[in-house]
C-alpha atoms as an extended CHARMM CRD file, in Angstrom:
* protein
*
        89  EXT
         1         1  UNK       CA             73.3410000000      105.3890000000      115.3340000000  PROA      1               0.0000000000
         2         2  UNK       CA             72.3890000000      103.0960000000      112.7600000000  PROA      2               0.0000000000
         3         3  UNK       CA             74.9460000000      100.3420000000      111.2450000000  PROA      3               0.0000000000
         4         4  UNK       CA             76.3330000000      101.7730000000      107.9250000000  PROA      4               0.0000000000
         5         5  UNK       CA             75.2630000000      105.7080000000      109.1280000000  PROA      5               0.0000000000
         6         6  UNK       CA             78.1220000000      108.3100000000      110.3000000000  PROA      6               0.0000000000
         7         7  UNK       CA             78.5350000000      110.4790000000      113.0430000000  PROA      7               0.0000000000
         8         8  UNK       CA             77.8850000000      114.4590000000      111.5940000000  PROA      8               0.0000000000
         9         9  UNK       CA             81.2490000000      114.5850000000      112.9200000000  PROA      9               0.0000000000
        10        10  UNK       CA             84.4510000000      114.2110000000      113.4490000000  PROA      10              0.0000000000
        11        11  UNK       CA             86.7950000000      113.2890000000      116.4920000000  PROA      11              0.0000000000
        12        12  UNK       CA             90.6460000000      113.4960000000      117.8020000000  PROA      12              0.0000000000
        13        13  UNK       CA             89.6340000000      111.8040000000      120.8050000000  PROA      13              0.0000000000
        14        14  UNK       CA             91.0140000000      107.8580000000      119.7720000000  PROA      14              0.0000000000
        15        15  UNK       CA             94.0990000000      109.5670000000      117.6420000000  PROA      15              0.0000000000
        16        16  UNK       CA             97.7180000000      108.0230000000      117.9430000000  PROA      16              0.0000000000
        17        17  UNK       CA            100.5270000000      110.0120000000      118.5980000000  PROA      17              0.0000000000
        18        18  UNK       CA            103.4950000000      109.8270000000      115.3170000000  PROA      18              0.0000000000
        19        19  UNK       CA            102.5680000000      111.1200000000      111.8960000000  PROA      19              0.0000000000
        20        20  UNK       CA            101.7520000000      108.2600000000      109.2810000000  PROA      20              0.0000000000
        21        21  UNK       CA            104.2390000000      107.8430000000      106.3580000000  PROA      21              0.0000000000
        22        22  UNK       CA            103.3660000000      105.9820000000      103.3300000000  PROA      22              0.0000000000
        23        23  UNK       CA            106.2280000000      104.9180000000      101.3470000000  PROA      23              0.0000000000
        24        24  UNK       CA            104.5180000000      104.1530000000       97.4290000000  PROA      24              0.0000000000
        25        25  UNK       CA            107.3660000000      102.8010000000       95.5330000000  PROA      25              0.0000000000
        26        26  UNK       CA            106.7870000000      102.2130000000       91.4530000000  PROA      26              0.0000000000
        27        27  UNK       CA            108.2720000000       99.1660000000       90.3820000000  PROA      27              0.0000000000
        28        28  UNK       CA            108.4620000000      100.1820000000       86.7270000000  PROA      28              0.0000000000
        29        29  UNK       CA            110.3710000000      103.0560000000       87.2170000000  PROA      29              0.0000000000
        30        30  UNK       CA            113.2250000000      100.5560000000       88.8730000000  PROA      30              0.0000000000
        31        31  UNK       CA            115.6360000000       99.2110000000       86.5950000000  PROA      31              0.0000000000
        32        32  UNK       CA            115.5710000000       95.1830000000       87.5830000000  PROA      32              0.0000000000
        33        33  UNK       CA            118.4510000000       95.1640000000       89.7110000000  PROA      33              0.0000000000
        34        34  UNK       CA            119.1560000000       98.7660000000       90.3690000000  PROA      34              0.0000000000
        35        35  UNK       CA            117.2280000000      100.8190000000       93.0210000000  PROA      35              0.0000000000
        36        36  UNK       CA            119.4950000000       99.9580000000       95.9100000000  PROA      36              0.0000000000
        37        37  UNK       CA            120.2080000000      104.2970000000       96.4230000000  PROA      37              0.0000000000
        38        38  UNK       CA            116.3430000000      104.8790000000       96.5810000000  PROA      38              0.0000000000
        39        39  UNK       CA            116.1460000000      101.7420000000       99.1980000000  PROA      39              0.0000000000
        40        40  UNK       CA            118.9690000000      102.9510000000      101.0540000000  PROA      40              0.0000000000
        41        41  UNK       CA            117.4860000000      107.1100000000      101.2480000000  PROA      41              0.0000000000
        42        42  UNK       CA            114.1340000000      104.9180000000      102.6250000000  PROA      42              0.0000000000
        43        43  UNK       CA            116.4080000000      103.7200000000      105.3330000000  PROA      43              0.0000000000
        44        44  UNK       CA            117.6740000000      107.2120000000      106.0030000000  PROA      44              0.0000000000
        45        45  UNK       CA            114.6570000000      108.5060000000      106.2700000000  PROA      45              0.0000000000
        46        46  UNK       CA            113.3130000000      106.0500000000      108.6990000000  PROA      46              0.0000000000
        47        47  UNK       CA            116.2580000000      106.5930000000      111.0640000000  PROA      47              0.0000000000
        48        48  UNK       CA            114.8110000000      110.4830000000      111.1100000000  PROA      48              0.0000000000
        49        49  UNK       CA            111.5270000000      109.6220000000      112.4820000000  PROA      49              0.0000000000
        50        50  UNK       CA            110.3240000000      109.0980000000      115.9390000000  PROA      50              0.0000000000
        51        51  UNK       CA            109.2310000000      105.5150000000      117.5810000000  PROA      51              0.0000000000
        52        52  UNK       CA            105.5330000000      107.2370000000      117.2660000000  PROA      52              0.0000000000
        53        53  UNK       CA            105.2660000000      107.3900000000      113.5520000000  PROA      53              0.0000000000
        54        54  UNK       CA            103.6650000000      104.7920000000      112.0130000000  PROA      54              0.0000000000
        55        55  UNK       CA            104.9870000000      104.0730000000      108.4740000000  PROA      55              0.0000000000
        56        56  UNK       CA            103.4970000000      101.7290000000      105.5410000000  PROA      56              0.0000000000
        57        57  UNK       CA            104.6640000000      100.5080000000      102.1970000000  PROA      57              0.0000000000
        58        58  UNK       CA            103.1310000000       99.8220000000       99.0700000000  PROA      58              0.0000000000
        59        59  UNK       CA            104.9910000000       99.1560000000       96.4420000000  PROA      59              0.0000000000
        60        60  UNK       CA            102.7320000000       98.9150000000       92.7300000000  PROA      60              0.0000000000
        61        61  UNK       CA            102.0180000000       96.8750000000       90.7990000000  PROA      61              0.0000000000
        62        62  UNK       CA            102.9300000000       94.0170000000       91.8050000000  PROA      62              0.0000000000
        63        63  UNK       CA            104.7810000000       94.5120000000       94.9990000000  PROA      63              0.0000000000
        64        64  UNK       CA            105.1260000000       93.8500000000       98.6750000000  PROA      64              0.0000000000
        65        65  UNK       CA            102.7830000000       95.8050000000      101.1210000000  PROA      65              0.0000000000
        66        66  UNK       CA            102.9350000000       96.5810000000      104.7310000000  PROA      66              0.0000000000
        67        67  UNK       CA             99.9890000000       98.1690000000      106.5890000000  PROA      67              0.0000000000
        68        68  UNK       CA            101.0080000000      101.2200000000      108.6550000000  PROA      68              0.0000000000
        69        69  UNK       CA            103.4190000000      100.6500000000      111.5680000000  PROA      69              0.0000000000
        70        70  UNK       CA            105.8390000000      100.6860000000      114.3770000000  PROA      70              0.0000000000
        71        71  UNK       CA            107.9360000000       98.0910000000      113.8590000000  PROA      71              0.0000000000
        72        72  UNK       CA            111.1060000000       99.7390000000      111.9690000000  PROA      72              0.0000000000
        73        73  UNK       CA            112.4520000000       95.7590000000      111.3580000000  PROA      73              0.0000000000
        74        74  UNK       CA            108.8650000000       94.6850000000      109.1320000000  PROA      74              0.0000000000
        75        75  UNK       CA            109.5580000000       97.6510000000      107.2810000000  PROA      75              0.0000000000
        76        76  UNK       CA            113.2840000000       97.1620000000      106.7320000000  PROA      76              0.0000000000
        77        77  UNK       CA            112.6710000000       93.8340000000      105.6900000000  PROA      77              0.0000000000
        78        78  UNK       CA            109.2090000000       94.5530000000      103.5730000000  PROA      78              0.0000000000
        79        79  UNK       CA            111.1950000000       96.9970000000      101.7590000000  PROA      79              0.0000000000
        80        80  UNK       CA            114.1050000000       94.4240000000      101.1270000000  PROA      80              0.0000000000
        81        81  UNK       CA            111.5820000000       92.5880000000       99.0410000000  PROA      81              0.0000000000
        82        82  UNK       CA            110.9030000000       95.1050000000       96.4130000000  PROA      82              0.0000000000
        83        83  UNK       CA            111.7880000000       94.4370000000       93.3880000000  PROA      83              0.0000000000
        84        84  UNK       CA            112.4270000000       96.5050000000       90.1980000000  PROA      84              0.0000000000
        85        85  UNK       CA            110.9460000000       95.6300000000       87.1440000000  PROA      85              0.0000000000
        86        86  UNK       CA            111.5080000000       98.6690000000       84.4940000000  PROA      86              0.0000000000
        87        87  UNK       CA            112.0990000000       96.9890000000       81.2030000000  PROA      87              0.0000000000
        88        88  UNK       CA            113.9730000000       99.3160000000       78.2860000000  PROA      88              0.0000000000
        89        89  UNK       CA            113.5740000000       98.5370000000       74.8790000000  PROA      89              0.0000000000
């Protein structure tokens, strides 16, 4: 197979165990400094899953991200950096 060509295919063969998570979080929707109840349900929900599950965070627009993974602390910690930035006139 030819750089830049796909396999007709597809495989399960090199597939982690875990489900990925993806938690998208939307700055402008946060009040700035409010949002600490949605953080703290993220924590909750973290403690659910199994040491498999691999779990990102993007947090738009101008947020913190985190490529999908296994360490619960870097997303604890990615997550502490998110910021709200909803603006009511």
């Amino acid at each position: 197979m030819s750089a830049g060509s796909f396999a007709p295919f597809s495989s399960n063969e090199r597939v982690q165990a875990g489900r990925l998570v993806l938690l998208a979080i939307d700055q402008n929707t946060i009040d700035m400094g409010r949002g600490r109840t949605a953080f703290l349900s993220a924590t909750a929900l973290l403690d659910r899953l199994s040491p498999e599950d691999r779990v990102g965070v993007i947090a738009f627009p101008r947020g913190p991200r985190l490529e999908f993974t296994t360490a619960r602390q870097a997303v604890d910690d990615t997550l502490q950096k998110v910021i709200g930035t909803a603006q009511h006139t």
